[in-house]
mmCIF file as gemmi writes it, N, C-alpha and C atoms, coordinates in Angstrom:
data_model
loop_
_atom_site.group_PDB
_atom_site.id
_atom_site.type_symbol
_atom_site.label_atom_id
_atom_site.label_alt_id
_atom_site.label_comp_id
_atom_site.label_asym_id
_atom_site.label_entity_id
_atom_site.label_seq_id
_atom_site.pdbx_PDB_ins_code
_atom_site.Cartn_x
_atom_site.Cartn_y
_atom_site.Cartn_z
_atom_site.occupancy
_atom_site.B_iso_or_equiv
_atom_site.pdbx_formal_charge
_atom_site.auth_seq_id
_atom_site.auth_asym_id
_atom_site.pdbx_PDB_model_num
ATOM 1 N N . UNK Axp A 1 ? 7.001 -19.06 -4.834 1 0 ? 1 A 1
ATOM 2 C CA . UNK Axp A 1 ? 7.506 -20.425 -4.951 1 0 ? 1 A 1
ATOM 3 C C . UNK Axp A 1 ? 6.295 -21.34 -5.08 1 0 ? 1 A 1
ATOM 4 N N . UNK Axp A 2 ? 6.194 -22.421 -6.345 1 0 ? 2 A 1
ATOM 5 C CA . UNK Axp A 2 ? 4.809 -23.059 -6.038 1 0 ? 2 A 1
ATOM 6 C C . UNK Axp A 2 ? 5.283 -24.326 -5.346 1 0 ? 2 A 1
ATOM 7 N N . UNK Axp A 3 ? 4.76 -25.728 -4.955 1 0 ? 3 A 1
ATOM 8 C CA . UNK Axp A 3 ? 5.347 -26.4 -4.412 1 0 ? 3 A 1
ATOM 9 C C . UNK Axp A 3 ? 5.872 -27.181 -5.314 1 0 ? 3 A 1
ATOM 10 N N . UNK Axp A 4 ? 6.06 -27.454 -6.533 1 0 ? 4 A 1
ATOM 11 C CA . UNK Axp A 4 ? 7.037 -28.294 -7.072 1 0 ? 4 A 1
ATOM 12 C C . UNK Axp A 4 ? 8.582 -27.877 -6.57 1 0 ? 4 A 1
ATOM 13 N N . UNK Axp A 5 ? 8.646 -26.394 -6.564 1 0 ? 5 A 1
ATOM 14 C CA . UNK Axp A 5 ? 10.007 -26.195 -6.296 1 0 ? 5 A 1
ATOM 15 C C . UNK Axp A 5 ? 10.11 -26.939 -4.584 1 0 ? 5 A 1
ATOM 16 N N . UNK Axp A 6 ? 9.286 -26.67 -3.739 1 0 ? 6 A 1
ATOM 17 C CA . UNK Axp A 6 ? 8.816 -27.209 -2.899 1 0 ? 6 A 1
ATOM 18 C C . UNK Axp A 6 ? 9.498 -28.467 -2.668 1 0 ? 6 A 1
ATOM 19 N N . UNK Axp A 7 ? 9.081 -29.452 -2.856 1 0 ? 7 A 1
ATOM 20 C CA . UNK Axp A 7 ? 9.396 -30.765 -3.292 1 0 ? 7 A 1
ATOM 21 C C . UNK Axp A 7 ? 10.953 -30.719 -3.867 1 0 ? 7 A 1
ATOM 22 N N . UNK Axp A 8 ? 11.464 -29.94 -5.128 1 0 ? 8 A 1
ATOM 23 C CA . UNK Axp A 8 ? 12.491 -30.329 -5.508 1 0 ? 8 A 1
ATOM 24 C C . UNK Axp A 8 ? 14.011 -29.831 -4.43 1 0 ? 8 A 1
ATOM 25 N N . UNK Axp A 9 ? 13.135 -28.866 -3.243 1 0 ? 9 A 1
ATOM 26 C CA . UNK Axp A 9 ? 14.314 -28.56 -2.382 1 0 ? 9 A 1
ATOM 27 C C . UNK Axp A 9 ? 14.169 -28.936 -0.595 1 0 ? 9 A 1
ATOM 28 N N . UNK Axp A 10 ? 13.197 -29.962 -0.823 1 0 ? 10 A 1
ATOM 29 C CA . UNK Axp A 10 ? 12.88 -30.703 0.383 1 0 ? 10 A 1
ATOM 30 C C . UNK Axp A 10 ? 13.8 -30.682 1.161 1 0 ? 10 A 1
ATOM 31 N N . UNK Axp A 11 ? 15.01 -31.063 1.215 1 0 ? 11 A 1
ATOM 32 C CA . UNK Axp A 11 ? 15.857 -31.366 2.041 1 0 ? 11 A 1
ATOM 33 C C . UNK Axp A 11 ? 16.461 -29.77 3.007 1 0 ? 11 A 1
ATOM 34 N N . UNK Axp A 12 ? 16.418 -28.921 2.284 1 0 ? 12 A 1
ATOM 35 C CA . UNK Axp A 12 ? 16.557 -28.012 2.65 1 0 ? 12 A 1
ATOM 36 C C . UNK Axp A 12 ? 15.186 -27.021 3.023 1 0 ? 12 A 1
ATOM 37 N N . UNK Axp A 13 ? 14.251 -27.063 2.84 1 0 ? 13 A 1
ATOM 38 C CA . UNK Axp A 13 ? 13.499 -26.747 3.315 1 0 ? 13 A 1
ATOM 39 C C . UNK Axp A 13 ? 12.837 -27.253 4.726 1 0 ? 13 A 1
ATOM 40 N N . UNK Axp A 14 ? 13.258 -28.633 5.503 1 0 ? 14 A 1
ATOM 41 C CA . UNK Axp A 14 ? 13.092 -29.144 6.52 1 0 ? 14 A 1
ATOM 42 C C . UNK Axp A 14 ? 13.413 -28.657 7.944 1 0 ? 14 A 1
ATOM 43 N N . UNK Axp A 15 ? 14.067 -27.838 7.955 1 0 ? 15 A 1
ATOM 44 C CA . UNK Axp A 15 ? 14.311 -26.951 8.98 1 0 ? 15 A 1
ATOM 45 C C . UNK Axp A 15 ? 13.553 -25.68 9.049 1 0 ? 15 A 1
ATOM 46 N N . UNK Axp A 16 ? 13.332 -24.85 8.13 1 0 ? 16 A 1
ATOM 47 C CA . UNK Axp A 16 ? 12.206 -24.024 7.981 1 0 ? 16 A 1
ATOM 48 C C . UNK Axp A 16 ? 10.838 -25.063 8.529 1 0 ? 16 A 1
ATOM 49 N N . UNK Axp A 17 ? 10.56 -25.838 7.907 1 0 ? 17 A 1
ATOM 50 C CA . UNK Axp A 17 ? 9.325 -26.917 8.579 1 0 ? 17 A 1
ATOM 51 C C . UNK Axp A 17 ? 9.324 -26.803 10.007 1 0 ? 17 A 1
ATOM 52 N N . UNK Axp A 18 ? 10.195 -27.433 10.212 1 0 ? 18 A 1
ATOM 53 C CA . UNK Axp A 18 ? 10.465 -27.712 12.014 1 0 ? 18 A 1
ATOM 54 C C . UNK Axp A 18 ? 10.443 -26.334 12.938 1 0 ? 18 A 1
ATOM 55 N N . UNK Axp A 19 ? 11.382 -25.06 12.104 1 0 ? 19 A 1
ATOM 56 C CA . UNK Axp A 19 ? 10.87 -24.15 13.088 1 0 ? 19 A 1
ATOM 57 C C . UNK Axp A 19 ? 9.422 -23.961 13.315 1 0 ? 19 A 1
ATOM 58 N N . UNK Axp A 20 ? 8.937 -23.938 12.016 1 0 ? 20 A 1
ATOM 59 C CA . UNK Axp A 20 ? 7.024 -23.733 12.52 1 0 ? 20 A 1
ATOM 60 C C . UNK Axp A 20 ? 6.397 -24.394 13.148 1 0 ? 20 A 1
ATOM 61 N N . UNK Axp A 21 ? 6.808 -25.806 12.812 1 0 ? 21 A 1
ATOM 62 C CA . UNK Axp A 21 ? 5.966 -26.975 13.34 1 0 ? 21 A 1
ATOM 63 C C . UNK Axp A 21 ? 6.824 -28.267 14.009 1 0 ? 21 A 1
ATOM 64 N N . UNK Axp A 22 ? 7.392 -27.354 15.143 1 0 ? 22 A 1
ATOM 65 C CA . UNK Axp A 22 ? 8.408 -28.268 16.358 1 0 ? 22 A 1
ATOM 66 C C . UNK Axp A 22 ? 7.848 -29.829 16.47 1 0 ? 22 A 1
ATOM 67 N N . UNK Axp A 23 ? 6.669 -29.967 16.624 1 0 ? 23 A 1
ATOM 68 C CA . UNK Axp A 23 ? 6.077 -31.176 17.336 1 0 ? 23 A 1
ATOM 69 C C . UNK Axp A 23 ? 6.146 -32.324 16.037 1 0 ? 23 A 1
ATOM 70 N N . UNK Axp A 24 ? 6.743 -31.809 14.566 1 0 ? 24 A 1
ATOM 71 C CA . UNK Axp A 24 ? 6.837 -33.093 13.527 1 0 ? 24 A 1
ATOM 72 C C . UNK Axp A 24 ? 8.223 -33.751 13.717 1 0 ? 24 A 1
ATOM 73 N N . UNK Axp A 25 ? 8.289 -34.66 13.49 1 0 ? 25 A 1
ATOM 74 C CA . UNK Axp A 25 ? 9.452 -35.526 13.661 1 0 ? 25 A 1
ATOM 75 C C . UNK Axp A 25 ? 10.681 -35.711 12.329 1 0 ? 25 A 1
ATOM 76 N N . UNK Axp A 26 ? 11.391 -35.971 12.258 1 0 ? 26 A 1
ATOM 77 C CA . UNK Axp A 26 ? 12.415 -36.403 11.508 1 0 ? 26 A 1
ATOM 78 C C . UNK Axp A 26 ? 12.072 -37.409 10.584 1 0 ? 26 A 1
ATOM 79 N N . UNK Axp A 27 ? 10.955 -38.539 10.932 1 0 ? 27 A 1
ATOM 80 C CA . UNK Axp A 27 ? 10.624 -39.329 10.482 1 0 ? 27 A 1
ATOM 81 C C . UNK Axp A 27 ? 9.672 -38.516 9.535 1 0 ? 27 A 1
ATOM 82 N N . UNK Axp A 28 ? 8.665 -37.559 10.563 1 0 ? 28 A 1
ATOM 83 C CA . UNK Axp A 28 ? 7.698 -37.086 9.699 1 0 ? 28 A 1
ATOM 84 C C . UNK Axp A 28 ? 8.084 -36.611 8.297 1 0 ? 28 A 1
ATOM 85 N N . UNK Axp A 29 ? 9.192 -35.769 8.581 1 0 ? 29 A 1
ATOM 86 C CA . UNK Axp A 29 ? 9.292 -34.994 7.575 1 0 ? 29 A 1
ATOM 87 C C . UNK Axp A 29 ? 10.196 -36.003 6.125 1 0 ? 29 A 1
ATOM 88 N N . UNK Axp A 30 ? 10.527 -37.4 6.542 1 0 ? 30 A 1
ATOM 89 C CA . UNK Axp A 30 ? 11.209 -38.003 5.709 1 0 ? 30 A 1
ATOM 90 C C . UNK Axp A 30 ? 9.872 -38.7 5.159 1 0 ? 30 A 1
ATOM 91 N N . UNK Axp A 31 ? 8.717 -39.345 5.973 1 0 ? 31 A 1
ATOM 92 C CA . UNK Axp A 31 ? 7.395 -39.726 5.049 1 0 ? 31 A 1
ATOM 93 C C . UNK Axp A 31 ? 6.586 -38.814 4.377 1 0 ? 31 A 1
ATOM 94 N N . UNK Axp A 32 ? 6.692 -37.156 4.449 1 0 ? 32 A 1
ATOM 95 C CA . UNK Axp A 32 ? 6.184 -36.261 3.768 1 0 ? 32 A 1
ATOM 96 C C . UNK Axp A 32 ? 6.987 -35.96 2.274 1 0 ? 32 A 1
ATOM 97 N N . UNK Axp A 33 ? 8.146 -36.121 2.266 1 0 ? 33 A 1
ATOM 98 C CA . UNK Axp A 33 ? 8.828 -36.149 1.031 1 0 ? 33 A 1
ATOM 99 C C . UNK Axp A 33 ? 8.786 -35.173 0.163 1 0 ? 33 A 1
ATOM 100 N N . UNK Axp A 34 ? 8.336 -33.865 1.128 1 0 ? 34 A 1
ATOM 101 C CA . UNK Axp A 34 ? 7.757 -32.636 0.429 1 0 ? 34 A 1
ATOM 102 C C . UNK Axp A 34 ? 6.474 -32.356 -0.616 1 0 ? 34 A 1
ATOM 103 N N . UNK Axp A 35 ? 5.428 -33.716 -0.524 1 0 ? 35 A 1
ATOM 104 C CA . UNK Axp A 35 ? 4.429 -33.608 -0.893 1 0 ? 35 A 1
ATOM 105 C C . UNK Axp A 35 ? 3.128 -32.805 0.338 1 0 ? 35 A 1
ATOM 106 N N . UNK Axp A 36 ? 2.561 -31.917 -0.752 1 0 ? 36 A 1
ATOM 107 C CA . UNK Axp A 36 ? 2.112 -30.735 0.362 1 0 ? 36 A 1
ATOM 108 C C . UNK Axp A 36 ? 0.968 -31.479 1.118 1 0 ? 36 A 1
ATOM 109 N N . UNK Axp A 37 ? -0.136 -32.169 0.438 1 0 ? 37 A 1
ATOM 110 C CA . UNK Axp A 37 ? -0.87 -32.661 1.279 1 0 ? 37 A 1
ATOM 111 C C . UNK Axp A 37 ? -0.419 -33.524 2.017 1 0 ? 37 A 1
ATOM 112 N N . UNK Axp A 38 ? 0.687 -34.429 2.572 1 0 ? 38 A 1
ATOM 113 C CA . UNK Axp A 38 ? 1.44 -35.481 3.558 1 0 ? 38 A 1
ATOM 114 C C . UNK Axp A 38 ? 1.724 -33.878 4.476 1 0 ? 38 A 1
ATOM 115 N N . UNK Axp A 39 ? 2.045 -33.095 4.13 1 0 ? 39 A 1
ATOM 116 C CA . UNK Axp A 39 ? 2.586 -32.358 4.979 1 0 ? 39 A 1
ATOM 117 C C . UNK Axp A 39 ? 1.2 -31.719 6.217 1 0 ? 39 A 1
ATOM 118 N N . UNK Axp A 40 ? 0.108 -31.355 5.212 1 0 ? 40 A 1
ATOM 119 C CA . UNK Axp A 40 ? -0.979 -30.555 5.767 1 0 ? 40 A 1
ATOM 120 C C . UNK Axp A 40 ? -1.995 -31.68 6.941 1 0 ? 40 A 1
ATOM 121 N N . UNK Axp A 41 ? -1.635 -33.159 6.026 1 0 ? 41 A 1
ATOM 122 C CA . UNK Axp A 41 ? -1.777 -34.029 7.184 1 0 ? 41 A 1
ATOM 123 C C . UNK Axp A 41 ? -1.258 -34.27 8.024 1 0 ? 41 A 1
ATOM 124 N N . UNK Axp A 42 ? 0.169 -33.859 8.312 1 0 ? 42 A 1
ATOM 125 C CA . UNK Axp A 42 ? 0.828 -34.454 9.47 1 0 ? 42 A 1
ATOM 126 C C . UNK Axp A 42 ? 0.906 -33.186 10.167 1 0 ? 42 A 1
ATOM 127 N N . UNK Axp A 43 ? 0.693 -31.832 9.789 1 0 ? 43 A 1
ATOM 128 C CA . UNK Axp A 43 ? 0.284 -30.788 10.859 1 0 ? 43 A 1
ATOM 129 C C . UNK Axp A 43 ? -1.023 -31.025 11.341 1 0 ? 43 A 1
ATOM 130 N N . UNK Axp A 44 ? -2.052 -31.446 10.449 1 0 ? 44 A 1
ATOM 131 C CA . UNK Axp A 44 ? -3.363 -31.465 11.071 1 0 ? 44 A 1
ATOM 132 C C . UNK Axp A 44 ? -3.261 -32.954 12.744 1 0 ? 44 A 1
ATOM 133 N N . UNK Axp A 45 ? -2.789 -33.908 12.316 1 0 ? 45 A 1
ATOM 134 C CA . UNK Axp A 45 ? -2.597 -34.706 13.451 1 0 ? 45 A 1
ATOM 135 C C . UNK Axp A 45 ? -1.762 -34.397 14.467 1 0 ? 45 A 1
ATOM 136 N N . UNK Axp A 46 ? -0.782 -33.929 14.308 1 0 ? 46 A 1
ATOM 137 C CA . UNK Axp A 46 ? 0.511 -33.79 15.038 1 0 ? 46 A 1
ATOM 138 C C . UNK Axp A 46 ? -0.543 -32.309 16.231 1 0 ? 46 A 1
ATOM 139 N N . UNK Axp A 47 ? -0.895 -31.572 15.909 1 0 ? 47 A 1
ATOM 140 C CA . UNK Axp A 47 ? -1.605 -30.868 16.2 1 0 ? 47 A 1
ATOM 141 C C . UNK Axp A 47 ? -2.956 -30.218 16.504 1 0 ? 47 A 1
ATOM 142 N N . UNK Axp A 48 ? -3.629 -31.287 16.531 1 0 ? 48 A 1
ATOM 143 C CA . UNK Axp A 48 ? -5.12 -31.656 16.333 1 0 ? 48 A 1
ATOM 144 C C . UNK Axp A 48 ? -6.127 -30.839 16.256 1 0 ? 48 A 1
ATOM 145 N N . UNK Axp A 49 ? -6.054 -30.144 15.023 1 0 ? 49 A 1
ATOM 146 C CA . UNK Axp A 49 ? -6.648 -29.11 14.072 1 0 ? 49 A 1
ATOM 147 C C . UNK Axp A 49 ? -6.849 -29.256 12.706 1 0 ? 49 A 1
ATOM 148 N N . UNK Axp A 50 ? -8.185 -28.52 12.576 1 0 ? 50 A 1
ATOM 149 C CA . UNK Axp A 50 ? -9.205 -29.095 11.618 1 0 ? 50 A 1
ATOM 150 C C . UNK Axp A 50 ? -7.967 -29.012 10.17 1 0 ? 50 A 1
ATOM 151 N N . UNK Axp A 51 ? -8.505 -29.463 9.195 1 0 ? 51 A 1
ATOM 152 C CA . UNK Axp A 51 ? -7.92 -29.424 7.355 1 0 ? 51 A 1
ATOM 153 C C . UNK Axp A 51 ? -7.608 -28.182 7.275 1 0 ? 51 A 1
ATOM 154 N N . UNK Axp A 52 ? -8.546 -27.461 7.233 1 0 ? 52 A 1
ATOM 155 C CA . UNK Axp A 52 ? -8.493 -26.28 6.78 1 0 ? 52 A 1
ATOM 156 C C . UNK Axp A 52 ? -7.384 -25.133 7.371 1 0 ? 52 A 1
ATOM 157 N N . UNK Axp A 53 ? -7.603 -25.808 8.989 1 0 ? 53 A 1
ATOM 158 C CA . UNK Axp A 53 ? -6.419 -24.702 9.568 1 0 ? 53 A 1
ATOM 159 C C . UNK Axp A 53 ? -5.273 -24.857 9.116 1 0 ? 53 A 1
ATOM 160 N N . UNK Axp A 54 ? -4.65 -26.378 8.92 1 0 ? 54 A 1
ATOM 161 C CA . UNK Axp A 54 ? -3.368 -26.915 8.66 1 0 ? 54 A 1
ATOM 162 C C . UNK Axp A 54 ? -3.188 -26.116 7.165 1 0 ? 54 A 1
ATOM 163 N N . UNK Axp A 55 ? -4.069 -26.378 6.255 1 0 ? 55 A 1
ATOM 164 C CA . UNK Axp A 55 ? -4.063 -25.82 4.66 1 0 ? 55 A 1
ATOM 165 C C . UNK Axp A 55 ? -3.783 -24.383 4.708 1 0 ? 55 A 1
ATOM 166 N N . UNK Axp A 56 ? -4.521 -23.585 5.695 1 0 ? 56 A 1
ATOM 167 C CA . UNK Axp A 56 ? -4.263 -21.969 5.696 1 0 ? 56 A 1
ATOM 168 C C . UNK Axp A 56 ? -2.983 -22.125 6.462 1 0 ? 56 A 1
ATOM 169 N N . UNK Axp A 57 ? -2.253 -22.415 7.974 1 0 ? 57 A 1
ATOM 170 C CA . UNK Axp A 57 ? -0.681 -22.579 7.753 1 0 ? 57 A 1
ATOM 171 C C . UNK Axp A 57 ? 0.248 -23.225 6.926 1 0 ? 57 A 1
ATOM 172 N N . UNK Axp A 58 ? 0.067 -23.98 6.488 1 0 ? 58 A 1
ATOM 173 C CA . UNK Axp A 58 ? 0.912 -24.501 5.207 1 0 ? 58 A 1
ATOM 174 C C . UNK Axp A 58 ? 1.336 -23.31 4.025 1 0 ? 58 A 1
ATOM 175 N N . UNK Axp A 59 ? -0.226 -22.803 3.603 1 0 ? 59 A 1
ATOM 176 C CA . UNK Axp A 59 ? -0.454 -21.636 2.862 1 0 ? 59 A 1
ATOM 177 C C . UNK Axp A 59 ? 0.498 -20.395 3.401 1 0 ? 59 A 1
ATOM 178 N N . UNK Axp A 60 ? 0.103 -20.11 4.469 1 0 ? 60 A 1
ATOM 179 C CA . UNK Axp A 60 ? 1.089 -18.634 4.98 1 0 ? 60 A 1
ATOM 180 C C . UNK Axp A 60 ? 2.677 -19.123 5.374 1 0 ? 60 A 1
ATOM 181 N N . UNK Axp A 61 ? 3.225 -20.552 5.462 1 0 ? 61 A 1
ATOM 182 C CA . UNK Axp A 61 ? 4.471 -20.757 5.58 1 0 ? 61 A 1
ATOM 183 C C . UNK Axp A 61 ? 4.643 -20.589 4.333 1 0 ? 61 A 1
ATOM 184 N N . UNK Axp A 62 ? 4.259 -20.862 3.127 1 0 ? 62 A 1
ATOM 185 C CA . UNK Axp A 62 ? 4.397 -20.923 1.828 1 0 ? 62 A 1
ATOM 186 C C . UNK Axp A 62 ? 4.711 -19.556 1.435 1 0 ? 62 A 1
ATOM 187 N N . UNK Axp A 63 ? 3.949 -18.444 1.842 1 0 ? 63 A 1
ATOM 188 C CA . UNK Axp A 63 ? 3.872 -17.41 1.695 1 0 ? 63 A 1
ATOM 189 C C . UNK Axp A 63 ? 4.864 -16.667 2.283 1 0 ? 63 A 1
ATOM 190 N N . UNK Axp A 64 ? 5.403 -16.479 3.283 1 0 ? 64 A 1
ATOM 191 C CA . UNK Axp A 64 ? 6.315 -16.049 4.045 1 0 ? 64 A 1
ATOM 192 C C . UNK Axp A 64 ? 7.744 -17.001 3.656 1 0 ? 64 A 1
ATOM 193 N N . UNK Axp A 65 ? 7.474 -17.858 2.798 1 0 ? 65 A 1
ATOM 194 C CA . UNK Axp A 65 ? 9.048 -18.17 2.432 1 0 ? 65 A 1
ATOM 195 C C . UNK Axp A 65 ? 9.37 -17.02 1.156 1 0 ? 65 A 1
ATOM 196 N N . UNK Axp A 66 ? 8.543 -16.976 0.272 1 0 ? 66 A 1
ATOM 197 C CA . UNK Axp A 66 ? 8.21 -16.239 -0.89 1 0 ? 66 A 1
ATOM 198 C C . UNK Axp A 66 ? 8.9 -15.368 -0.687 1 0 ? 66 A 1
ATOM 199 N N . UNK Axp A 67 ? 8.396 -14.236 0.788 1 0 ? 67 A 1
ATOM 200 C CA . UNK Axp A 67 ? 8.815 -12.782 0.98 1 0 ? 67 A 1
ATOM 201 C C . UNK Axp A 67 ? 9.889 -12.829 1.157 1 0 ? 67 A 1
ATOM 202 N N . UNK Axp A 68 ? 10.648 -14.178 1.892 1 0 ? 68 A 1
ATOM 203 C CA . UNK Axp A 68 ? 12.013 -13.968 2.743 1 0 ? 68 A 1
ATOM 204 C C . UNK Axp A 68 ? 12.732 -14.484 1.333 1 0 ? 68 A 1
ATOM 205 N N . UNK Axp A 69 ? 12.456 -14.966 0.124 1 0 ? 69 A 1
ATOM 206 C CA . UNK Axp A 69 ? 13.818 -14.85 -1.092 1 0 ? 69 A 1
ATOM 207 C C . UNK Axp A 69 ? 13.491 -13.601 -1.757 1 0 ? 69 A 1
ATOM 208 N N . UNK Axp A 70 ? 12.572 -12.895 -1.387 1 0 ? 70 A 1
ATOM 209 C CA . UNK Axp A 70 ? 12.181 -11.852 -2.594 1 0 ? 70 A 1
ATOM 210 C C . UNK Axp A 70 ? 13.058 -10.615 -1.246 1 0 ? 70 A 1
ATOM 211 N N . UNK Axp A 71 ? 12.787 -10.912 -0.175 1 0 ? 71 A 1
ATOM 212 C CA . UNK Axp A 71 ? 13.688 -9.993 0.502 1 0 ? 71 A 1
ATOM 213 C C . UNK Axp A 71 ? 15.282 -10.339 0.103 1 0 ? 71 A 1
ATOM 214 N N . UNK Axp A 72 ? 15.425 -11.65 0.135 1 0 ? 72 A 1
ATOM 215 C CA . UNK Axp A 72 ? 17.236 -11.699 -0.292 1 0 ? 72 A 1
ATOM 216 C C . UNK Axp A 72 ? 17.383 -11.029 -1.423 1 0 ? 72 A 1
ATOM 217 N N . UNK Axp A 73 ? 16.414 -11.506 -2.223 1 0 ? 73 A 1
ATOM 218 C CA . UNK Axp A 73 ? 16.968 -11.058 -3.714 1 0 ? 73 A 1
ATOM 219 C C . UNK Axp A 73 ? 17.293 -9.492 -3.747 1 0 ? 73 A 1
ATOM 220 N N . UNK Axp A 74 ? 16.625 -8.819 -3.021 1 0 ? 74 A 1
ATOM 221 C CA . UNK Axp A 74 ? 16.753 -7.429 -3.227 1 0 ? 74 A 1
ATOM 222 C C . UNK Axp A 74 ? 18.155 -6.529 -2.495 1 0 ? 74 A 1
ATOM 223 N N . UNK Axp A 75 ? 18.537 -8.03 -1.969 1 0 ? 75 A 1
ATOM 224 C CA . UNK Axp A 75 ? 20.168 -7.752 -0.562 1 0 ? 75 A 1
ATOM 225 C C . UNK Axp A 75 ? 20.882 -7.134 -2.097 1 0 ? 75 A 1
């Protein structure tokens, strides 16, 4: 999935968000708008960890959504 699809299924992807990253808000996730860097910033604050860490979880949530439709697809 790259993140345009990202973005175009925001709304549904917001709960996947929240399980990973409990401590973002409702608000957060309505000023992120599914743009990835709003997102990698508001894990990096919300959680007070460097760019890079937020960018490599962002990256492996990204990644692990991937596996879990490529696992449906194969249901």
């Amino acid at each position: 999935m790259n993140w345009d699809q990202v973005e175009g299924k925001w709304k549904q992807m917001k709960g996947s968000v929240l399980e990973k990253w409990g401590k973002l808000t409702d608000d957060d996730l309505d000023r992120i708008q599914g743009k990835k860097d709003q997102l990698i910033g508001q894990v990096q604050e919300r959680y007070g960890i460097a760019k890079e860490e937020a960018e490599r979880q962002v990256g492996e949530w990204l990644d692990a959504r991937d596996e879990n439709a490529a696992t449906a697809s194969k249901r």
